[in-house]
VOPAGU-2260 file (C-alpha; in pm, 1 decimal, decimal comma):
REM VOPAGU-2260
SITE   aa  ch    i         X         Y         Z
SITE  UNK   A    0    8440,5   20474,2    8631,5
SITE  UNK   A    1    8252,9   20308,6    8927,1
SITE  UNK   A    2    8065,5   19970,8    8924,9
SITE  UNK   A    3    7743,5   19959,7    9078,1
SITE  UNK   A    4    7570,9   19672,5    9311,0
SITE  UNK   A    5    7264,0   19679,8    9028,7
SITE  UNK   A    6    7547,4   19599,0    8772,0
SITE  UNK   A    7    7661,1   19332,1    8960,9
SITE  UNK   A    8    7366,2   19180,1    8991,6
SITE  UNK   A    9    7252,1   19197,9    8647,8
SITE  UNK   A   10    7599,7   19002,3    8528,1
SITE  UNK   A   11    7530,0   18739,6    8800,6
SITE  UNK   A   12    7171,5   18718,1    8631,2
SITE  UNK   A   13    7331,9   18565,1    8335,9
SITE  UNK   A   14    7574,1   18318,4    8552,3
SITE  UNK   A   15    7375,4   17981,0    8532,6
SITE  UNK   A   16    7459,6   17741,7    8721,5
SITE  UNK   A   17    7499,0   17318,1    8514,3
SITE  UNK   A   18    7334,7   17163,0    8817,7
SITE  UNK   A   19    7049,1   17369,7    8882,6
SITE  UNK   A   20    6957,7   17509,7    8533,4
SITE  UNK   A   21    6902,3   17847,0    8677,2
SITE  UNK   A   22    7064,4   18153,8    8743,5
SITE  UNK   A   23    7234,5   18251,7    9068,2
SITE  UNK   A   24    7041,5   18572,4    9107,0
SITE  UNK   A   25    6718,5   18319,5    9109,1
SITE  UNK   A   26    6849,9   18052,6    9356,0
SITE  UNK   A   27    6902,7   18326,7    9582,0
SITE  UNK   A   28    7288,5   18185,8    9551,1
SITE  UNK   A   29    7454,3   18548,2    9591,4
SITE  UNK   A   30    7570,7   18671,9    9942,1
SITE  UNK   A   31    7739,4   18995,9   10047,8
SITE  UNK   A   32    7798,2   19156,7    9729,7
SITE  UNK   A   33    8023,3   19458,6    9812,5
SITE  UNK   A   34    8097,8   19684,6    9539,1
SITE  UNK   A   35    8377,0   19937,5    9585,3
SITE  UNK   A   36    8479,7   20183,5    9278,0
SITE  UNK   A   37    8495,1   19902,6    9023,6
SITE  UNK   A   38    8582,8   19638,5    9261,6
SITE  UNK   A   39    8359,5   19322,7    9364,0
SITE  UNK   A   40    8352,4   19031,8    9616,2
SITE  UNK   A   41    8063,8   18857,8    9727,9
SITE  UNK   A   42    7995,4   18481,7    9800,2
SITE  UNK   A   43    7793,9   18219,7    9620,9
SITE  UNK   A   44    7634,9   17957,3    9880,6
SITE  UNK   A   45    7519,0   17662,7    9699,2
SITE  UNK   A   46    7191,4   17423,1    9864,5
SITE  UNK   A   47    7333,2   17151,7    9761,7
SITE  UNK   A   48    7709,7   16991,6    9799,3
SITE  UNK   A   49    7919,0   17080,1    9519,6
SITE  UNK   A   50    8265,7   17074,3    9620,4
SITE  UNK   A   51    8350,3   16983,8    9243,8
SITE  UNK   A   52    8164,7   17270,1    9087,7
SITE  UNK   A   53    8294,1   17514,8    9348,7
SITE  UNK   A   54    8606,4   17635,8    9117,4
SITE  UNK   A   55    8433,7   17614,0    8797,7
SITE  UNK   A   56    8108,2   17865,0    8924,3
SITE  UNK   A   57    8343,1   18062,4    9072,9
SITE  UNK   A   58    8553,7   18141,5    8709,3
SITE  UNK   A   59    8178,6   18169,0    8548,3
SITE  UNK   A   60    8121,8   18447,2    8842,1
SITE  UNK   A   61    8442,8   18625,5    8796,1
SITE  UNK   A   62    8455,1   18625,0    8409,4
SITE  UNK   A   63    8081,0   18764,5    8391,8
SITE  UNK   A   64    8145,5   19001,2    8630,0
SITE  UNK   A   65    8473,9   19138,4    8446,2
SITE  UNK   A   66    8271,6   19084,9    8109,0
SITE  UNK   A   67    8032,6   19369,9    8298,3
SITE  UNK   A   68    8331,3   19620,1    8352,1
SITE  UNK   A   69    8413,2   19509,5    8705,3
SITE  UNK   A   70    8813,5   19543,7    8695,8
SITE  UNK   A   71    8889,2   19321,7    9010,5
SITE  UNK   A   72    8641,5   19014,3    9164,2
SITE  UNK   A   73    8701,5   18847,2    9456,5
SITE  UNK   A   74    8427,6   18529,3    9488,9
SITE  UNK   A   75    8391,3   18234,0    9671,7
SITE  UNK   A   76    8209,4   17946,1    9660,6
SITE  UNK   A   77    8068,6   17738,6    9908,6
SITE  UNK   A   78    7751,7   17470,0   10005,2
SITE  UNK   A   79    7559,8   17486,7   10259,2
SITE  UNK   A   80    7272,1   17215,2   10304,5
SITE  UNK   A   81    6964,6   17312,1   10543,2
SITE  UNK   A   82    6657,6   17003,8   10649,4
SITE  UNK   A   83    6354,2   17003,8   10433,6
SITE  UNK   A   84    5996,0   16923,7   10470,9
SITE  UNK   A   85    5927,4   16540,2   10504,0
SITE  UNK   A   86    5564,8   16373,3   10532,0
SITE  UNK   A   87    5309,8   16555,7   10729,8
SITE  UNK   A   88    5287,7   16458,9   11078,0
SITE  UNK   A   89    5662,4   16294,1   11099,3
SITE  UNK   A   90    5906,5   16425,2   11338,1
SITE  UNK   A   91    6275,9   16510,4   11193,8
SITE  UNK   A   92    6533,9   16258,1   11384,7
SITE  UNK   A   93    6779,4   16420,7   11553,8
SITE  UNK   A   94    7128,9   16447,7   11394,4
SITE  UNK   A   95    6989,2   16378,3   11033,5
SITE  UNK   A   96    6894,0   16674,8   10816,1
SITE  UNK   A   97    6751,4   16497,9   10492,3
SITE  UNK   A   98    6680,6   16140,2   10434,9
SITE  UNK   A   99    6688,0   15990,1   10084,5
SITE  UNK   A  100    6517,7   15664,2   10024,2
SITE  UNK   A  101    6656,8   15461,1    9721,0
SITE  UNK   A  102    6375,1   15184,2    9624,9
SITE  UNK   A  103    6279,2   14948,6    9381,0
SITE  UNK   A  104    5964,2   14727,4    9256,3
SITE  UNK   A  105    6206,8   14434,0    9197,1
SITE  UNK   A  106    6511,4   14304,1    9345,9
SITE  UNK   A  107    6833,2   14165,7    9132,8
SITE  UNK   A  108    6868,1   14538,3    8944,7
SITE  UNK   A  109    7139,2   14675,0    9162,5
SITE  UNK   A  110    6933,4   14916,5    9395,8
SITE  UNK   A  111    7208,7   14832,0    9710,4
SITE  UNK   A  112    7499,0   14916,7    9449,4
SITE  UNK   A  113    7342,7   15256,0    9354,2
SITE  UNK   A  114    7261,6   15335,4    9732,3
SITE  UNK   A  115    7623,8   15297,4    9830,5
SITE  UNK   A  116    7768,4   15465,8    9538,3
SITE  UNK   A  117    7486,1   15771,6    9532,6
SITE  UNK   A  118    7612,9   15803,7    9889,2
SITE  UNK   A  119    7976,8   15810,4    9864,8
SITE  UNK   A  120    7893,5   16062,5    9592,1
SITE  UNK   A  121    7730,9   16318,5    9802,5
SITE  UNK   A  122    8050,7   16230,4   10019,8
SITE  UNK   A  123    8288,6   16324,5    9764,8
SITE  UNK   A  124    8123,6   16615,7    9699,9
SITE  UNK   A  125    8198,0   16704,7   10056,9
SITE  UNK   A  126    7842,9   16652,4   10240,9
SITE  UNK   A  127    7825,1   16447,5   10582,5
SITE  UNK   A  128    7649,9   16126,1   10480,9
SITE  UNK   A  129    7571,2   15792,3   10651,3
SITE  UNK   A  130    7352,3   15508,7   10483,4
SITE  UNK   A  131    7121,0   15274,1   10625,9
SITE  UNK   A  132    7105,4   14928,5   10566,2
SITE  UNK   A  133    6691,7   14912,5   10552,6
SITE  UNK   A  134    6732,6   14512,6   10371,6
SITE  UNK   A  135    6663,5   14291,2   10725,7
SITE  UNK   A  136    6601,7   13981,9   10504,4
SITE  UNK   A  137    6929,4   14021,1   10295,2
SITE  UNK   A  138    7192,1   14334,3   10409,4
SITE  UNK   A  139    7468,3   14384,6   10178,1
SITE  UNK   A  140    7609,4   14738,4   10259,4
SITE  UNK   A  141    7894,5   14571,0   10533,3
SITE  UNK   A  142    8043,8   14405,5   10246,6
SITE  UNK   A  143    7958,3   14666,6    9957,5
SITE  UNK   A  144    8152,5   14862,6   10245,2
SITE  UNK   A  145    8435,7   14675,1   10363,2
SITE  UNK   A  146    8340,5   14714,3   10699,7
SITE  UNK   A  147    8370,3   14418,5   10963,6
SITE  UNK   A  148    8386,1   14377,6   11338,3
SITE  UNK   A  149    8026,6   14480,4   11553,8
SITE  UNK   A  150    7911,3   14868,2   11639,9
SITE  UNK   A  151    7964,6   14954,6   11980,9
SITE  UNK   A  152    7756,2   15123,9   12247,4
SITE  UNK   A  153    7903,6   15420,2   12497,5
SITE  UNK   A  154    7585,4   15403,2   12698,6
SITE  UNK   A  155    7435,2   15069,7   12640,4
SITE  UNK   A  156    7112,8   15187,9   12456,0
SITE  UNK   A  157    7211,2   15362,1   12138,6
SITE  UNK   A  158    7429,7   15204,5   11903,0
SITE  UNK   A  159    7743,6   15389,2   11752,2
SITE  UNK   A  160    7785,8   15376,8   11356,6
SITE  UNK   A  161    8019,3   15212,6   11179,0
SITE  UNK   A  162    8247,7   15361,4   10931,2
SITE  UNK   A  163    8312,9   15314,2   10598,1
SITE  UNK   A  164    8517,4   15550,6   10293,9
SITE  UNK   A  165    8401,6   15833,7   10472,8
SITE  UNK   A  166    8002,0   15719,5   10574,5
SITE  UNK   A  167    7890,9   15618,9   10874,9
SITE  UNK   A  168    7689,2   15359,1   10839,6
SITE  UNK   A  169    7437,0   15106,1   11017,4
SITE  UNK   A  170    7284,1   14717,4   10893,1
SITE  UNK   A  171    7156,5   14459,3   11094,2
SITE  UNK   A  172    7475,5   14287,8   10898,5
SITE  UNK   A  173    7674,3   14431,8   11177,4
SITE  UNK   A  174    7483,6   14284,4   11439,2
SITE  UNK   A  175    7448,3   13862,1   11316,7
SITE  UNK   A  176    7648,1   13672,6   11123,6
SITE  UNK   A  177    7688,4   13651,8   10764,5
SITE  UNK   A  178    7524,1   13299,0   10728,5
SITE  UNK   A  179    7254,2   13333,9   10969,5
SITE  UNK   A  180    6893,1   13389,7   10809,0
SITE  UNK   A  181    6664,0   13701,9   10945,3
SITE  UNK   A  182    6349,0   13426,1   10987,2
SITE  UNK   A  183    6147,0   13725,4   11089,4
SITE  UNK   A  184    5799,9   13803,0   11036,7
SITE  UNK   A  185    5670,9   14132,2   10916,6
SITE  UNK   A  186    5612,0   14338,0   11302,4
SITE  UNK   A  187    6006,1   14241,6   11385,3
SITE  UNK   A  188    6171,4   14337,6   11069,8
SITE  UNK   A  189    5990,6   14659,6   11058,8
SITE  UNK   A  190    6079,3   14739,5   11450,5
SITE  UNK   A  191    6426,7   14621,0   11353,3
SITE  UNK   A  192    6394,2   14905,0   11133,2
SITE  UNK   A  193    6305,4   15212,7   11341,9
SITE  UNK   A  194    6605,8   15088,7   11600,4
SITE  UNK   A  195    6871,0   15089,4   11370,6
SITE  UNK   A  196    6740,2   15433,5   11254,1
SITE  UNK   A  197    6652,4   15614,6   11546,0
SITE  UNK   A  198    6870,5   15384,6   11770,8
SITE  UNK   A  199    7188,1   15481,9   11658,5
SITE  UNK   A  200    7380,5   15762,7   11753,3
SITE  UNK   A  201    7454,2   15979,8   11394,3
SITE  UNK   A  202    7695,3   16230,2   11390,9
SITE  UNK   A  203    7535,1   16587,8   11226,7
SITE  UNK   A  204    7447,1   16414,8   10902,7
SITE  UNK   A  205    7348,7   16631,2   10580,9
SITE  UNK   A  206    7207,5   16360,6   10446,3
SITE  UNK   A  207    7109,8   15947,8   10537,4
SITE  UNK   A  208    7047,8   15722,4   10277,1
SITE  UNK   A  209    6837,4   15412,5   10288,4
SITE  UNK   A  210    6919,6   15144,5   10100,3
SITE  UNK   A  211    6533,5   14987,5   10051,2
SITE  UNK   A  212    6416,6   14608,8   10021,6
SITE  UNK   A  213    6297,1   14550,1    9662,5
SITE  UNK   A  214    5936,0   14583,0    9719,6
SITE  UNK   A  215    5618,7   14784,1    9888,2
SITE  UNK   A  216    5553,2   14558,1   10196,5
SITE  UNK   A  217    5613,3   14628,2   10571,8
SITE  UNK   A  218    5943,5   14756,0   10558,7
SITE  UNK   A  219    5838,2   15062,3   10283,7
SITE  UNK   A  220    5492,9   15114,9   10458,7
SITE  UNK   A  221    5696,4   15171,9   10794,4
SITE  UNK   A  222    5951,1   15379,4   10614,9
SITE  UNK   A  223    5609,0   15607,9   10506,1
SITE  UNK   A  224    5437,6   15606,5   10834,4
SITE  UNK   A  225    5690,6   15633,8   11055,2
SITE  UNK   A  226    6060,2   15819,2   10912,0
SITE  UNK   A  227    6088,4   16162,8   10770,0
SITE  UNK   A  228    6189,1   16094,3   10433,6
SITE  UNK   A  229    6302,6   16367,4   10241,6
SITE  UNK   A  230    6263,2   16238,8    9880,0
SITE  UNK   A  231    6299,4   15872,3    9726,9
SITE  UNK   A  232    6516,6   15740,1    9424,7
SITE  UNK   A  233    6384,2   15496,8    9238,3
SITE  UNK   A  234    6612,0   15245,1    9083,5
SITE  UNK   A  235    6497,6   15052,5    8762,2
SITE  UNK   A  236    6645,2   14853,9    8425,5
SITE  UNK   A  237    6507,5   14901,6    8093,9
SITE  UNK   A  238    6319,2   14566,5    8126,9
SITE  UNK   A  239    5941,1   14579,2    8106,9
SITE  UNK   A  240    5935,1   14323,6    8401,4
SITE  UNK   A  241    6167,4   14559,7    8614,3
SITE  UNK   A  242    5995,5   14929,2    8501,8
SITE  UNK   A  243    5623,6   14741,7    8566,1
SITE  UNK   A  244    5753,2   14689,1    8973,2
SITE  UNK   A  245    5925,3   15031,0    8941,4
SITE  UNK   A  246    5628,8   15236,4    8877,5
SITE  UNK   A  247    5456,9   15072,3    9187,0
SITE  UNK   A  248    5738,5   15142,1    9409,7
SITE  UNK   A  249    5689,7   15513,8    9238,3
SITE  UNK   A  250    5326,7   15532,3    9298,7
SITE  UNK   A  251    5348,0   15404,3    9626,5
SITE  UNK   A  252    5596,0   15657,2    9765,2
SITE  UNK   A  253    5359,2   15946,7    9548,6
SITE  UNK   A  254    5049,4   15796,9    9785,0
SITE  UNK   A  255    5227,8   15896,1   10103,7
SITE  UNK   A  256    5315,6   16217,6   10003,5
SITE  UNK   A  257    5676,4   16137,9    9972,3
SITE  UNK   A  258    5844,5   16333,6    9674,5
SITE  UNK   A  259    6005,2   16152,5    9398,3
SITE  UNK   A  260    6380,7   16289,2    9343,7
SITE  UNK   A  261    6365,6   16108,8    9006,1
SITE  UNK   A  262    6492,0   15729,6    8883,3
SITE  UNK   A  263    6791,9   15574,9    8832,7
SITE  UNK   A  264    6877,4   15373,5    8505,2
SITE  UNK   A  265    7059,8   15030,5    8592,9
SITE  UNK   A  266    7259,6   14826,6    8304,8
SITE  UNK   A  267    7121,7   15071,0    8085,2
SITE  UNK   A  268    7345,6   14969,7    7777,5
SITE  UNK   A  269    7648,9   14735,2    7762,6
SITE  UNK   A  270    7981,3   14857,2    7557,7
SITE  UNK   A  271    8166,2   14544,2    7450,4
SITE  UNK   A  272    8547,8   14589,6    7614,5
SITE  UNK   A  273    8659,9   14472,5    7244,0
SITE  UNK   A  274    8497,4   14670,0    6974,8
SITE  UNK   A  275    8330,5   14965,4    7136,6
SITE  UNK   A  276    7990,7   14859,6    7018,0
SITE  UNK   A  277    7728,0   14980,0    7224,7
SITE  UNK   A  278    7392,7   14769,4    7268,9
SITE  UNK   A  279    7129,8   14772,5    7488,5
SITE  UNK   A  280    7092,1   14422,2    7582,9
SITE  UNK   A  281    6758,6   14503,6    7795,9
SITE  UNK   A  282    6548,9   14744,4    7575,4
SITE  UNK   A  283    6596,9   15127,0    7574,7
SITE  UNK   A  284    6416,0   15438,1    7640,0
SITE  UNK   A  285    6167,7   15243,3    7937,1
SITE  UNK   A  286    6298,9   15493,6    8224,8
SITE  UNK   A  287    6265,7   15774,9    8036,3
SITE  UNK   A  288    5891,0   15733,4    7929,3
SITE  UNK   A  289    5849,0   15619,0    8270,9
SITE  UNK   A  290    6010,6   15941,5    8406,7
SITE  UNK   A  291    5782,4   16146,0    8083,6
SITE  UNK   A  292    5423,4   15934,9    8274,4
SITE  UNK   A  293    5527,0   16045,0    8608,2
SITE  UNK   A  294    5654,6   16422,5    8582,3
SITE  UNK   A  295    5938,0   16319,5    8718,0
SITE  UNK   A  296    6346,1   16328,4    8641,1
SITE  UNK   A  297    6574,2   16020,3    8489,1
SITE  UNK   A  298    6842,8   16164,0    8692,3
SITE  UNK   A  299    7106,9   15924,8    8505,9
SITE  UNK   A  300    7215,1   15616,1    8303,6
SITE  UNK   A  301    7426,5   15334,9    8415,1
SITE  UNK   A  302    7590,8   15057,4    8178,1
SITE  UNK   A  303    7618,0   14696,2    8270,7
SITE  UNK   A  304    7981,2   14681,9    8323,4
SITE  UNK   A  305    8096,7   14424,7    8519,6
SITE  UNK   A  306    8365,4   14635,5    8738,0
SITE  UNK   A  307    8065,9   14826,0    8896,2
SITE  UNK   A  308    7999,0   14477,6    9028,9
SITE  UNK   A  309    8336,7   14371,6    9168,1
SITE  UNK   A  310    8433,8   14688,3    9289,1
SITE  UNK   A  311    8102,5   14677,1    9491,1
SITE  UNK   A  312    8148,6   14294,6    9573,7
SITE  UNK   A  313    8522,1   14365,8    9643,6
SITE  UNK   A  314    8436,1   14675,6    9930,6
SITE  UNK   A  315    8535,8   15004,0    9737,1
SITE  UNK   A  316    8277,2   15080,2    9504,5
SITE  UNK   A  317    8325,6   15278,6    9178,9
SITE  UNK   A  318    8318,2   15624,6    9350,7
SITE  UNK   A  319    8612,3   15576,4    9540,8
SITE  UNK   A  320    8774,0   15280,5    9344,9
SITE  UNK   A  321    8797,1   15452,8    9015,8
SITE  UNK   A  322    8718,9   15844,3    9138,0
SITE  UNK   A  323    8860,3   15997,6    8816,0
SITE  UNK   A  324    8654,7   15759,8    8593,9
SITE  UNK   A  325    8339,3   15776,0    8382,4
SITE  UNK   A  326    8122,3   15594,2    8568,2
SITE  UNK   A  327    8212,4   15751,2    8908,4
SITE  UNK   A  328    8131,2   16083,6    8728,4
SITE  UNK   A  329    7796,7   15975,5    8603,5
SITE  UNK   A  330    7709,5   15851,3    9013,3
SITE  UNK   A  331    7807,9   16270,5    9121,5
SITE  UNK   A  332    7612,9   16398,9    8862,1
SITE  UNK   A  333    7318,4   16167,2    8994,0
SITE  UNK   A  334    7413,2   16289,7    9321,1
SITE  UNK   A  335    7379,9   16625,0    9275,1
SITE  UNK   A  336    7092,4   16625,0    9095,1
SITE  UNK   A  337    6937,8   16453,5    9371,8
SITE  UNK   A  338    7075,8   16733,2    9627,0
SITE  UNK   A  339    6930,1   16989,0    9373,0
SITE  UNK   A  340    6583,7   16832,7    9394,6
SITE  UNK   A  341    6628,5   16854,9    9756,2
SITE  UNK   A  342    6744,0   17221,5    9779,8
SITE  UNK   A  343    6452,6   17342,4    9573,4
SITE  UNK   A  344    6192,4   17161,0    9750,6
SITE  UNK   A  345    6013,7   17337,6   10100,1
SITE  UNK   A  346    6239,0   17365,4   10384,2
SITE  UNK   A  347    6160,6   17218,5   10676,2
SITE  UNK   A  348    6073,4   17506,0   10987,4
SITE  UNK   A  349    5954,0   17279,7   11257,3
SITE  UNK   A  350    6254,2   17389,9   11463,2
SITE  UNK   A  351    6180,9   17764,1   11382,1
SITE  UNK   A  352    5821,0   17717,2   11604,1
SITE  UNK   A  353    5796,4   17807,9   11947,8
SITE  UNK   A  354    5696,8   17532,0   12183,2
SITE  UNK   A  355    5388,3   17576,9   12390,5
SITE  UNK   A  356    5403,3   17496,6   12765,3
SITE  UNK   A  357    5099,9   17456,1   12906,2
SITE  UNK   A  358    5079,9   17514,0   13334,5
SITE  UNK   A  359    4836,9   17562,1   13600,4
SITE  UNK   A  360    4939,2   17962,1   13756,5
């Protein structure tokens, strides 16, 4: 008895996929299904990177597909990430598909932490990521990073990234030295800004994430005006101080048409190493009523455990410290639920339009 391509497609109606919440049939997942007596392949491209989730999709595929009456299924899973739309009026930078910016109202609740780790996430999950150190006044990504020594320059103008656990990376960290103060007013920090970013030379990144000042002065308003940004994370604590700042970062970003990926819970409960009791030393439930206000996602919690600190402090954050561990795990599923936001939103198609020449015949 045959199998037929409307068969197959049915069964990979009911395949949903944990990140996205949808079926592969709807993501418009499914590639080159080829049916052939009662034998299947096809491919499954994912928008967002997945490398993790690759093997587990692909058993959902195959057993669905078997469950159907296909006798043999040959899938494959892979990612494939594409530029989206960014603010109207802002030019894509070259070499940089999708920008995330990761913000906060208030500094001191571990925005530069989440920014490194969110990034080497999307790393491990195989996607081609560099992060920018946007914090003039107080960079901390060459040491989150474990990165010393100065970038160099093939041509004299553009500046070459550093590298870092698999990111290439930029701060003005790089470029003075680690007691010297930035005493910079507003117009200089903010052109600082737009050289490191268009200034250096990135290498075919998927994605480029910019580790924010704590704030909405020059620095963000630039970062509006002036760079494609893809989609921001905000990073908050349960504190009422911290979610009041976080909700003007939010609205601020929502005023410049810049989509909100969703907000990240810091030192959202503390388990004590001893007993296993579980409190939550700074209130609870603050991100996700602020999430509930805005329409928007609490795309994860984070505890206040002190080795997220000195793995970050020591150069090899959690993600690639402790990859196996809970915490790391909690960082990819923040990650990809990020990317997912991403991959549903528009795509971008400026490259798809002709360009007009205008000359005298």
């Amino acid at each position: 008895m045959s199998f037929t391509e409307q068969q197959a497609q049915e069964a990979l109606r009911s395949v949903v996929d944990p990140n996205t919440g949808k079926d592969l049939v709807a993501t418009r997942a499914v590639r080159n299904v080829k049916v052939s007596g009662s034998d299947v392949s096809l491919e499954v491209e994912l928008g967002y990177p997945g490398k993790s989730q690759y093997e587990p999709i692909r058993r959902m595929v195959v057993q669905a597909l078997k469950g159907a009456g296909a006798s043999g299924v040959t899938a494959s899973v892979r990612s494939k990430v594409v530029p989206h739309a960014v603010q109207r009026g802002v030019k894509l930078v070259p070499g940089i598909k999708n920008i995330i910016a990761v913000a906060s109202g208030k500094g001191g609740v571990g925005k530069s932490t989440t920014a490194v780790n969110l990034a080497l996430a999307l790393a491990a999950e195989a996607a081609a990521v560099g992060i920018l150190d946007a914090d003039i006044y107080g960079p901390s990504q060459p040491m989150m990073l474990g990165i010393a020594g100065r970038p160099e320059s093939k041509d004299g103008k553009r500046l070459e990234p550093m590298e870092g656990h698999g990111l290439q990376a930029i701060s003005i960290g790089f470029l003075i030295d680690i007691d010297t103060p930035m005493v910079w007013r507003g117009p200089m920090v903010t052109q600082a800004l737009e050289q490191l970013l268009k200034d250096t030379s990135w290498r075919e990144l998927d994605y480029l994430v910019v580790d924010l000042p704590p704030g909405t002065g020059d620095i963000q308003l630039t970062l509006a005006q002036k760079v494609p940004v893809t989609g921001a994370v905000i990073v908050t604590t349960p504190q009422d101080i911290a979610l009041i700042d976080a909700r003007k970062g939010l609205k601020m970003f929502e005023k410049v048409g810049i989509p909100i990926l969703g907000i990240v819970e810091n030192m959202s409960f503390h388990v004590c190493p001893k007993c296993g009791h579980e409190s939550h030393i700074f209130g609870s439930g603050g991100a996700a009523k602020m999430a509930k206000d805005y329409g928007t996602e609490l795309l994860g919690q984070l505890p206040l455990d002190e080795t997220i600190q000195q793995q970050a402090d020591s150069g090899k954050p959690t993600v690639v410290s402790d990859p196996d561990g809970k915490i790391a795990e909690i960082y990819r599923r923040i990650a990809r639920r990020a990317a997912v936001k991403i991959a549903e939103s528009q795509r971008d198609m400026t490259a798809k339009f002709p360009n007009i020449v205008v000359q005298n015949t």
